[in-house]
N, C-alpha and C positions, 0 to 999 in steps of 0.2 A: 834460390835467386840471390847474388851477390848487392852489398848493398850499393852499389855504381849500377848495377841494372836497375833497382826500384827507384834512383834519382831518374837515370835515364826515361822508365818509365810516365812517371810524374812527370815527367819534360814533356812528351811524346802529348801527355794527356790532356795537360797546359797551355798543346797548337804550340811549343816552342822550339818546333825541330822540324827542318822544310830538307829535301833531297834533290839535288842535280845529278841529271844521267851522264853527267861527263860531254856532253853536244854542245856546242854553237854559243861557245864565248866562257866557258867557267869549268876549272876542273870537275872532276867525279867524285860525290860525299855528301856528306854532311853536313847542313848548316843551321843557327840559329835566325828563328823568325821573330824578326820587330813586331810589335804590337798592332801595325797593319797587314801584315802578312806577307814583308819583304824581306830578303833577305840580311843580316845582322851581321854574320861574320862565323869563319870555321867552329868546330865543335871542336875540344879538345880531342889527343886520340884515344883517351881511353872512354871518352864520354861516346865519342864513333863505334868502337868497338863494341861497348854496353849496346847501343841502340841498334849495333846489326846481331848481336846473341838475339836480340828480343826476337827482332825480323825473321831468324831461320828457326827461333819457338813456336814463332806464330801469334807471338803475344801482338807484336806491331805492325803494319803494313804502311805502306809507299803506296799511295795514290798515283794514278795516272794521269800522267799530267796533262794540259785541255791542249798544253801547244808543245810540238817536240825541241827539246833542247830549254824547256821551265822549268823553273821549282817545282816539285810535288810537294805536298803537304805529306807529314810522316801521321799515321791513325792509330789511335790502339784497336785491335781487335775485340772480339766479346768474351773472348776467352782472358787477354790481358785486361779489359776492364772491371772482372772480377776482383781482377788483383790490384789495381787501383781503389775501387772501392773499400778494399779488404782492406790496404794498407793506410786507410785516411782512419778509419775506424779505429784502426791499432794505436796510429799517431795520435787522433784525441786523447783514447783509454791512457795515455802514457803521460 
């Protein structure tokens, strides 16, 4: 894993990364979420790119969203939350 996927990660892990499906008023990507859970502003494109590697690992997923054309919230998976775990451990130890 590159170290822009385990920032990505930690983002993901954080609830600081929401997804539009491209519908009904805002491009298709990636975005940061305010500390309410609204949308902040684009992700940069390589911080985009990091977080959809994750997505076709399987480490992350894209919730579905409750209304079509919303934000989803981005989830780490159980397999990526290993590696969350794993990498707070390592960041202490350090």
């Amino acid at each position: 894993m590159t170290e822009n996927e385990m920032i990505a990660l930690q983002d993901v892990a954080d609830g600081a990364i929401l997804f539009h499906n491209g519908l009904w008023g805002a491009p298709m990507g990636f975005r940061w979420a305010d500390y309410d859970g609204t949308p902040a502003g684009e992700l940069a494109q390589w911080q985009a790119d990091a977080v959809l590697a994750l997505v076709r690992r399987g480490l992350v997923m894209i919730e579905r969203a409750v209304t079509p054309g919303r934000y989803a919230r981005v989830q780490v998976t159980a397999t990526g939350s290993a590696l969350v775990d794993y990498s707070l451990v390592a960041l202490a130890a350090a």
